[in-house]
C-alpha positions in Angstrom: -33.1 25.1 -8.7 -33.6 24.6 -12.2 -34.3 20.9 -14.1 -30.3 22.2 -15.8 -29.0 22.9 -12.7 -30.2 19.6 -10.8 -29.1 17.5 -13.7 -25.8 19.3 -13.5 -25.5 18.1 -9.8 -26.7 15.5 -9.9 -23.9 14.7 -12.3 -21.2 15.7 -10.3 -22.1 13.7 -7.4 -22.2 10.4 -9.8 -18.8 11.4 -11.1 -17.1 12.0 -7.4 -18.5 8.7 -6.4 -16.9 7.0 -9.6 -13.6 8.6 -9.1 -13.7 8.0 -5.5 -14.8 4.5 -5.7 -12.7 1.3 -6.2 -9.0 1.7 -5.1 -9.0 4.9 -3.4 -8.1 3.8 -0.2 -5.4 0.7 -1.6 -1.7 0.9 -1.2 0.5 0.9 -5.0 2.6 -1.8 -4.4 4.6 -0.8 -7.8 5.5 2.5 -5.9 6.3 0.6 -3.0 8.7 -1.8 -5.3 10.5 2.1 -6.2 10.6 3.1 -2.6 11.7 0.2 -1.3 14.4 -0.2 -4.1 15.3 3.5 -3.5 15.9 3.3 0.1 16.6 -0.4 1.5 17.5 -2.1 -2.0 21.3 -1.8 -1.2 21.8 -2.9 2.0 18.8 -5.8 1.9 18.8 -8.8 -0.3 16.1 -11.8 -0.7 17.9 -13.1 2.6 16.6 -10.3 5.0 12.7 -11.2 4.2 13.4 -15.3 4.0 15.4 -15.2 7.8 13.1 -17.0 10.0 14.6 -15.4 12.9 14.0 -12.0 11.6 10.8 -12.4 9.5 7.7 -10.6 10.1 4.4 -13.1 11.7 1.7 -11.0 10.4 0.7 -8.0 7.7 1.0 -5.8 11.1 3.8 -6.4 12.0 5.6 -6.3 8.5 4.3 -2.6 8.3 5.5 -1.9 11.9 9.0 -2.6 10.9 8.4 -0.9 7.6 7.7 2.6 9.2 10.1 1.8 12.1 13.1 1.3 9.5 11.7 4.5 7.5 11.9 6.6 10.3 15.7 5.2 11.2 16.7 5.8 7.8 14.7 9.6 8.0 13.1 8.1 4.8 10.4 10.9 4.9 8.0 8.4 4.1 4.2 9.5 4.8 1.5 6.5 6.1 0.5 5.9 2.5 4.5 5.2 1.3 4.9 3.3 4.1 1.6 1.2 3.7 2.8 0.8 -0.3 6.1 -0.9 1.2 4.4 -2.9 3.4 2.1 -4.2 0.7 4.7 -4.9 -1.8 6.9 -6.5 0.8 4.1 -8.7 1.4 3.2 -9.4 -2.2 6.7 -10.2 -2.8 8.0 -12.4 0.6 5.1 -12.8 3.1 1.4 -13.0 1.2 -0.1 -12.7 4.5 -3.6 -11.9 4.7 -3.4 -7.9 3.8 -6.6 -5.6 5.4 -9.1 -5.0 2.7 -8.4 -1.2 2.9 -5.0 -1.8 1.5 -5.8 -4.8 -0.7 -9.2 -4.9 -1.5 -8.1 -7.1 -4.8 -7.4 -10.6 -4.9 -4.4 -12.1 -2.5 -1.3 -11.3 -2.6 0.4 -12.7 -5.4 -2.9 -12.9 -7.6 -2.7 -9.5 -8.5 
């Protein structure tokens, strides 16, 4: 391998770890804002995610009933959508502790 050729890779590897690094793993809650509008916006209001009798305990269990009302609705919505819902629910009613891989930034409602 040429001194070119090493520098070259070398290179590449530093530029696949800087693309790959920071948020690559962490839910968009602004696309989980468009989702959720999209799909549950016009049948839920503030009221649904302030009902003590209906509110989520935990980040968990907010994304649980996230994916379980996706699938009712046949929202299509892959483990990454349904992780972005569950984060911006949580940003936006919950701010319960959220796993680092979603939210590796401050806590909810800091961002």
């Amino acid at each position: 391998m040429t001194e070119n050729t090493a520098r070259r890779a070398l290179a590449a590897v530093a530029l696949a770890a800087v693309l790959g690094a920071g948020d690559a793993y962490a839910a968009d809650p602004a696309r989980g804002r468009a989702l959720y509008e999209a799909r549950c916006g016009g049948c839920h209001n503030e009221s649904v995610h302030n009902d003590n009798s209906r509110k989520a305990r935990n980040f968990e269990e907010a994304r649980r009933r996230v994916a379980g009302f996706g699938a009712q609705l046949d929202a299509g919505w892959n483990d990454a959508q349904t992780d972005d819902v569950a984060v911006y629910l949580n940003d936006r009613y919950y701010k319960f502790p959220c796993p680092a891989a979603l939210c590796p930034g401050p806590a909810p409602g800091k961002r």
